[in-house]
C-alpha positions as CSV (number, residue, x, y, z in Angstrom):
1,X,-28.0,-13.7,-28.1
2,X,-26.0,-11.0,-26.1
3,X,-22.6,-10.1,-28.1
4,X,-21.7,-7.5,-26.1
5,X,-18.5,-7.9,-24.9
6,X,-16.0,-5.9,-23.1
7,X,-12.7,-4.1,-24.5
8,X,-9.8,-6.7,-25.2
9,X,-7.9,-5.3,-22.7
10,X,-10.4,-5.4,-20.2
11,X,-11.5,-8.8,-21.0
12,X,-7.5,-9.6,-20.6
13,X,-7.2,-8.1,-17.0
14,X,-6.9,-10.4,-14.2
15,X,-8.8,-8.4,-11.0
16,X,-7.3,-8.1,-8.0
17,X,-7.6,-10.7,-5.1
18,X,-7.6,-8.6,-1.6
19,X,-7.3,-11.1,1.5
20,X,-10.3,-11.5,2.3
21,X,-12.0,-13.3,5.7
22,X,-11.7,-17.0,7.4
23,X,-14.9,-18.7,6.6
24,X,-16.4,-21.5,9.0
25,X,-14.2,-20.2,12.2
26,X,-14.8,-21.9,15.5
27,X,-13.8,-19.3,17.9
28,X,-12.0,-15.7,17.6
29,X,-9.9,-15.2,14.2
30,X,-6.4,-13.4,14.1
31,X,-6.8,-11.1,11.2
32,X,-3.0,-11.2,9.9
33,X,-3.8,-11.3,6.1
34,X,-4.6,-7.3,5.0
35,X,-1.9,-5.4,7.1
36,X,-4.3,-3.7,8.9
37,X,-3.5,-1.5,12.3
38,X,-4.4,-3.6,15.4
39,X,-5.4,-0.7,17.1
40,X,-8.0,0.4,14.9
41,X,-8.2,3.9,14.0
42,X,-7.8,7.2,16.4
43,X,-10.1,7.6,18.9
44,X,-10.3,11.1,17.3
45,X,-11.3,9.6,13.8
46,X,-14.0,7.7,15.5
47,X,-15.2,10.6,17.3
48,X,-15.0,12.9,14.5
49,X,-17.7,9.9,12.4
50,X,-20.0,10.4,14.7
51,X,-20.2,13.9,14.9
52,X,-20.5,14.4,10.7
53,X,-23.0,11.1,10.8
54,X,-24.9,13.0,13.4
55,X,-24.7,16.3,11.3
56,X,-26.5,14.7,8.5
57,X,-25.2,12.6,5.5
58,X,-28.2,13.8,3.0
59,X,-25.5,17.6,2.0
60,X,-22.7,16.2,-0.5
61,X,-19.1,17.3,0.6
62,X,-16.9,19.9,0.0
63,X,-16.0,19.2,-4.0
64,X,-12.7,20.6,-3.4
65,X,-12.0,19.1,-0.2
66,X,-10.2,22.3,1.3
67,X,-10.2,21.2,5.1
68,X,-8.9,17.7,4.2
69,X,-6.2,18.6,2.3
70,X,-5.6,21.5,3.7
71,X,-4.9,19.1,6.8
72,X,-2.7,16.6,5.2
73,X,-0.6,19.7,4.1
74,X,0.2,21.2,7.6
75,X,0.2,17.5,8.8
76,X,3.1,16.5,6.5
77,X,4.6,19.9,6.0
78,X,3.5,21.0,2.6
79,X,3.5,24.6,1.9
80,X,1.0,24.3,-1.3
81,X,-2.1,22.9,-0.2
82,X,-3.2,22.6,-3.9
83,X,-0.9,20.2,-4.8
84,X,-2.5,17.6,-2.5
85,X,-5.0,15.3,-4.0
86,X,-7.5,13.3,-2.3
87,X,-9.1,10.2,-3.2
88,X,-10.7,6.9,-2.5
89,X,-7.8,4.8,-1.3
90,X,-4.7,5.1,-2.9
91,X,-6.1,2.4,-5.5
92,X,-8.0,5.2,-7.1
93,X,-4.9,7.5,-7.8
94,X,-3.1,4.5,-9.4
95,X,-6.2,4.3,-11.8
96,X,-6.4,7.8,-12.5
97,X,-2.7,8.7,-13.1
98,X,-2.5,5.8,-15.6
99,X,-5.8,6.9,-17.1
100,X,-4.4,10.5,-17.2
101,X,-0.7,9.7,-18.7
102,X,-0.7,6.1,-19.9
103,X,-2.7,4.0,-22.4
104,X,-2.6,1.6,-26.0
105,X,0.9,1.6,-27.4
106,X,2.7,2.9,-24.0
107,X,4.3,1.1,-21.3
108,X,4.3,1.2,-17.3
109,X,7.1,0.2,-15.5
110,X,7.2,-1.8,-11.8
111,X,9.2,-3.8,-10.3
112,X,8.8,-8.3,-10.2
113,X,6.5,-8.5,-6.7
114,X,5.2,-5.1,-6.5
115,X,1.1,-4.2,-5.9
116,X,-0.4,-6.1,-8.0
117,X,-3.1,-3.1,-8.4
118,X,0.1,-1.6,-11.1
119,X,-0.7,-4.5,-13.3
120,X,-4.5,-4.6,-12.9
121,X,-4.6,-0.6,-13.3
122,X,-2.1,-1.1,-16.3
123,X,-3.7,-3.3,-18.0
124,X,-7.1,-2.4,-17.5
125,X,-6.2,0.9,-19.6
126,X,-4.7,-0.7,-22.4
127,X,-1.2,-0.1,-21.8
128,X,1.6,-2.9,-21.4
129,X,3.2,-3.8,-18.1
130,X,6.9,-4.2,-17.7
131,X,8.5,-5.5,-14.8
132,X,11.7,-5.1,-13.6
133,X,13.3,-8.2,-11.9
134,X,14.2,-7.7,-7.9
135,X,17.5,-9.8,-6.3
136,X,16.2,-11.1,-2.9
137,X,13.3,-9.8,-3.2
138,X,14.4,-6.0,-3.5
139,X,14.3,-3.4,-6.1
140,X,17.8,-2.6,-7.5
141,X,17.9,1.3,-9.1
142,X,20.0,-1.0,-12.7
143,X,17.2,-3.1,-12.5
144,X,14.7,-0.4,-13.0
145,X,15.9,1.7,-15.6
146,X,17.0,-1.3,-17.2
147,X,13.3,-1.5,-18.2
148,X,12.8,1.9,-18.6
149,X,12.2,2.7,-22.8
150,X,10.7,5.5,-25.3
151,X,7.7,3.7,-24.5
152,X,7.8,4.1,-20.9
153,X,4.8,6.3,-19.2
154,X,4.8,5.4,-15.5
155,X,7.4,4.1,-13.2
156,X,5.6,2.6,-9.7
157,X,7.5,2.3,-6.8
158,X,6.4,1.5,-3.4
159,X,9.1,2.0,-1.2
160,X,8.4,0.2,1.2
161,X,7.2,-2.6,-1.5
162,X,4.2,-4.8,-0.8
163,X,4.3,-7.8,-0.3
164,X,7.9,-8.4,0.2
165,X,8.7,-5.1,3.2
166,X,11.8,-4.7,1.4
167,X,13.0,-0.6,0.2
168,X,15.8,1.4,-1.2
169,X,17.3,3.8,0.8
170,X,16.8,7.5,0.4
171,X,19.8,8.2,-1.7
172,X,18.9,5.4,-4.1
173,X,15.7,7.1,-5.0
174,X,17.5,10.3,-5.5
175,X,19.9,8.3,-7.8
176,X,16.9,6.7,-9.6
177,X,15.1,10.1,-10.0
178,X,18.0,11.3,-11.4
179,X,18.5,9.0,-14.0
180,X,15.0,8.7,-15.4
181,X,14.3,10.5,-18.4
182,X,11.8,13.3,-18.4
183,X,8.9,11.6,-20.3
184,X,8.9,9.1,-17.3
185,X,6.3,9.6,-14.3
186,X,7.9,8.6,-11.5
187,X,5.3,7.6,-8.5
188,X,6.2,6.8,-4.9
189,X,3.8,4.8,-3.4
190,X,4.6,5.5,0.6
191,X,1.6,3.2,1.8
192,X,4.1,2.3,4.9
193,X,6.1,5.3,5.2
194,X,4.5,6.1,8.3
195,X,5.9,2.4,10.0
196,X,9.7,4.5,9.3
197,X,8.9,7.8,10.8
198,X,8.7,11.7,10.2
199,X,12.6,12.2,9.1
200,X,11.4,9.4,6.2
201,X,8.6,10.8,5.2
202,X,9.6,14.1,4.9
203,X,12.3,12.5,2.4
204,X,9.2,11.4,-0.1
205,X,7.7,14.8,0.1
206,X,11.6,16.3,-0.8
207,X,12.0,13.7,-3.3
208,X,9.1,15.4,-4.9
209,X,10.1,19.0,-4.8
210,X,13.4,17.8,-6.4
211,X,11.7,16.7,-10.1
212,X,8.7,18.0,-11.3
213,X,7.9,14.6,-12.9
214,X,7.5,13.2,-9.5
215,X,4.3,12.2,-7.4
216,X,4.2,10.5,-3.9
217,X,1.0,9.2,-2.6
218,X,-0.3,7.5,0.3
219,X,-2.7,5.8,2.4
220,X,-5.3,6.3,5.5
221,X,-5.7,2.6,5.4
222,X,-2.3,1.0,7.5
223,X,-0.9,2.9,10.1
224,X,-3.7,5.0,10.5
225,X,-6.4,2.0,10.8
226,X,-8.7,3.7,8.1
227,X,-9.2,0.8,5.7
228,X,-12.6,1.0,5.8
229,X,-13.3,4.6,5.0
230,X,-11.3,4.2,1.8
231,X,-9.2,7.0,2.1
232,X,-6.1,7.7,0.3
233,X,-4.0,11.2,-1.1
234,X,-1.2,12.2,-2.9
235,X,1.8,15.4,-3.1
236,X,2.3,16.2,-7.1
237,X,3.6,19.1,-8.6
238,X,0.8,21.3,-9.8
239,X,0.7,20.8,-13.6
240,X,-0.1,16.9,-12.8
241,X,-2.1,17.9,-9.9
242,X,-4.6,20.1,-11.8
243,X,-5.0,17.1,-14.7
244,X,-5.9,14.6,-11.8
245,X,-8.1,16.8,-10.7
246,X,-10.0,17.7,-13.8
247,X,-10.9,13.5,-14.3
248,X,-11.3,12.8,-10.4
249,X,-15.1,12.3,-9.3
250,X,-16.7,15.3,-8.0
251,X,-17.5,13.7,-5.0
252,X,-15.1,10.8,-4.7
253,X,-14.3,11.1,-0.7
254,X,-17.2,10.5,1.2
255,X,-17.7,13.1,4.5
256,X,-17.1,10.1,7.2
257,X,-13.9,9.5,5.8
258,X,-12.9,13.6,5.1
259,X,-13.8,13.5,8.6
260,X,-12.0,11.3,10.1
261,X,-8.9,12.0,7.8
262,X,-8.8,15.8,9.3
263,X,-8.9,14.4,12.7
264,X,-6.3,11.3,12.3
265,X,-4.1,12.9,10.3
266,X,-2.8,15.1,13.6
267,X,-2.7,12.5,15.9
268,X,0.9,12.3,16.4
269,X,0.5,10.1,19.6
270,X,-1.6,7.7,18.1
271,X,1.1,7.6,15.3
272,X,3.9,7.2,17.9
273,X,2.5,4.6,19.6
274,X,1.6,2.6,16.3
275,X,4.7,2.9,14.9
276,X,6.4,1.6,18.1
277,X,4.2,-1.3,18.8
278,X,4.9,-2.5,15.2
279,X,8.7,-1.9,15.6
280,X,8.9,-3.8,18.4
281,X,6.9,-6.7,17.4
282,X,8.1,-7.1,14.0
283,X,11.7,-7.5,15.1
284,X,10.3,-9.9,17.8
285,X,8.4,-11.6,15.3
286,X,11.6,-11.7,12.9
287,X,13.8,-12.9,15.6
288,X,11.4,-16.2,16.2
289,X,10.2,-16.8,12.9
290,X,14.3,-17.3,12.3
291,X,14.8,-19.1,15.1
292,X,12.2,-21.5,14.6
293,X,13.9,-22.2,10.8
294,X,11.8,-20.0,8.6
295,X,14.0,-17.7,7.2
296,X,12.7,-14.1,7.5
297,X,14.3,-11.2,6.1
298,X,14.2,-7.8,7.9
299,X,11.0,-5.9,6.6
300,X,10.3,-1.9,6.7
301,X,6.4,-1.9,7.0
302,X,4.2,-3.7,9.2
303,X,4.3,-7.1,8.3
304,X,6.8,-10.0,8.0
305,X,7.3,-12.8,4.9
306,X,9.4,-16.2,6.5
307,X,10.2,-18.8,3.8
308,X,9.3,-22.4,4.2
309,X,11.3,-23.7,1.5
310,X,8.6,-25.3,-0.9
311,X,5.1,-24.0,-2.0
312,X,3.9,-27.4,-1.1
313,X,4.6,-26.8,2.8
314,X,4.2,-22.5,2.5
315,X,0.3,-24.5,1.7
316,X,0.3,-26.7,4.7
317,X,1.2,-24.2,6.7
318,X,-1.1,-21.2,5.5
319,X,-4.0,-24.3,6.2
320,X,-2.6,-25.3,9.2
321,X,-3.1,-21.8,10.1
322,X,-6.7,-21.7,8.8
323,X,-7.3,-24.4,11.1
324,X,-6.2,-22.6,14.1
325,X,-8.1,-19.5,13.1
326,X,-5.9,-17.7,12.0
327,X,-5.6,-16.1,8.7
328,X,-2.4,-15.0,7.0
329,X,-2.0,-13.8,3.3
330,X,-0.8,-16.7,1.1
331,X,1.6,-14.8,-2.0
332,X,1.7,-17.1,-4.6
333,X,-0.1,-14.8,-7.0
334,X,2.6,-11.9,-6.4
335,X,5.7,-14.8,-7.5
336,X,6.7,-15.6,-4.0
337,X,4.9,-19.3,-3.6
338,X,6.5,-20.9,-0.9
339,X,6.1,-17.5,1.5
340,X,3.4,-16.4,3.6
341,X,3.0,-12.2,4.3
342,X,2.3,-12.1,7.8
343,X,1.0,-8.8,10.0
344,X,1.9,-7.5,12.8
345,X,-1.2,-7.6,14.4
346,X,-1.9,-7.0,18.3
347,X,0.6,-8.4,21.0
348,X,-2.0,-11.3,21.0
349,X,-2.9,-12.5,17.7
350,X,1.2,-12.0,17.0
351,X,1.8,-14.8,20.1
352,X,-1.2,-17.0,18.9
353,X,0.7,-17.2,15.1
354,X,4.3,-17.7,16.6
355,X,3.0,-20.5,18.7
356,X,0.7,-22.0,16.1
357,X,3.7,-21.8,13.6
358,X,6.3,-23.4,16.2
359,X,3.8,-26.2,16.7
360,X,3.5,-26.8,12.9
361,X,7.7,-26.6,12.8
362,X,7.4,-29.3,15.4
363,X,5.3,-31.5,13.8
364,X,7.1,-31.2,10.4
């Protein structure tokens, strides 16, 4: 008989459920689960694919990734180049900075509803998860360091959080960072930074030139429309920078994605126009949602979360949904039963959802 059996703490960790797809559709689906960009990526991205497809994918790339991060840096104003880091989705920096500073006996900190991918990363190291509880579904800097201890490794913060859109302000994280002891890791998880604009972004990459126990990553796979090429990067300070780079994979970005990261990453228009189509439809979508009795609070990233009062009818709706083919993320698992996490997906699919949901509103 096998008794081979996995680490406690592996054994203990519950894996992550992404949204997945609508199974046994009759006609087109309305992809509103993942909070994915409804224009797809930059025509530039796709065109840069098919030139490093066509220039062969048997050579391994560049182990350091110079061009790629040497991109990000001019992109998002960095004057050090080696303090970016590059990775496969921003899920594979949360795994390596816990592996890197956090394990048995220590704690990582995040907040009630953040990512689960904290927990799942947390655990699956050893180390114990704390969370800190949110009022109205926001972070609250007391709330934090009230769960901050000697044992505390990591503080995660994704600012704007997932699932719930909700974010402190600029000078909250600067009060936060301030207060954190030094044996505290403080990463800013800016996976929607992008939906708020240059000015805001530019605050993440100050916040971490501020401490030197700061990191800020990000993601290729929202505004950008990357999710497929599973492309993610951070800004550290160099110490931590160099230790994530001595455990990374030698090869952990493949070349279609370094490709089409150099060439997205400087599409300003492409950004411009993202970020407006999702301004403008997420208040739109707020607005209605409201109106039609589902309270919505305002959200920073590209998606919206209404409340229908009960997880009994936030499941009625999320099938009702189903059976209009359209797919929405249910958030039960993340604390918030009776919400749905809704994108804001093309002009479209956004109409199709509000009409489908005013229908069920009517019938109920």
């Amino acid at each position: 008989m096998n008794t081979i059996k996995p680490l406690d703490h592996i054994a203990n960790t519950k894996a992550y459920v992404p949204g997945g797809k609508l199974q046994g559709a009759t006609g087109p689906v309305a992809m509103l689960a993942s909070n994915e960009n409804p224009f797809g990526p930059s025509p530039r991205a796709v065109e840069a694919i098919r030139n490093a497809a066509a220039e062969g994918l048997q050579i391994y790339p560049d182990p350091d990734y110079g061009a790629l991060r040497a991109a990000i840096a001019m992109a998002k104003g960095i004057a050090d180049p080696a303090r970016v880091v590059t990775s496969a989705g921003s899920d594979e920096i949360i795994h390596l900075l816990t592996q890197c500073y956090a394990g048995p006996g220590d704690e990582v900190l995040f907040t009630e509803h953040a990512f689960s991918m904290y927990e799942v990363s947390t655990r699956a190291h050893g180390a114990t998860a704390v969370k800190a509880p949110e009022t109205d579904m926001k972070a609250g800097v007391n709330a934090i360091l009230g769960g901050v201890s000697p044992r505390t490794k990591i503080l995660f913060l994704a600012n704007p959080n997932n699932p719930t859109g909700t974010m402190l302000s600029v000078e909250e994280l600067k009060a936060l960072q301030d207060a954190l002891p030094p044996h505290v890791l403080f990463v800013v998880d800016g996976a929607y930074s992008e939906y708020l604009g240059p000015e805001y972004e530019a605050a993440l990459r100050d916040l971490v030139d501020r401490r030197d126990t700061t990191v800020m990553m990000r993601t290729f796979s929202k505004i950008y429309g990357l999710a497929a090429a599973r492309l993610g990067w951070a800004y550290m300070p160099r110490p931590i920078a160099d230790t994530f780079q001595r455990i990374r994979g030698p090869f952990n970005v493949n070349a279609l994605a370094v490709a089409a990261g150099i060439a997205s990453v400087g599409d300003d228009a492409f950004l411009a126009m993202s970020r407006e189509h999702n301004t403008l439809w997420r208040a739109k979508m707020t607005e209605a949602l409201n109106a039609m009795g589902l309270p919505t609070p305002e959200s920073h990233a590209n998606f919206v979360v209404p409340e229908f009062g009960s997880a009994a009818r936030a499941a009625e709706a999320n099938q009702f949904l189903k059976d209009a083919d359209i797919l929405v993320r249910a958030i039960g698992g993340y604390g918030l039963p009776t919400k749905l996490r809704i994108t804001v997906g093309s002009a479209e699919d956004n109409t199709r959802v509000l009409d489908a949901l005013q229908a069920f509103t009517a019938k109920r």
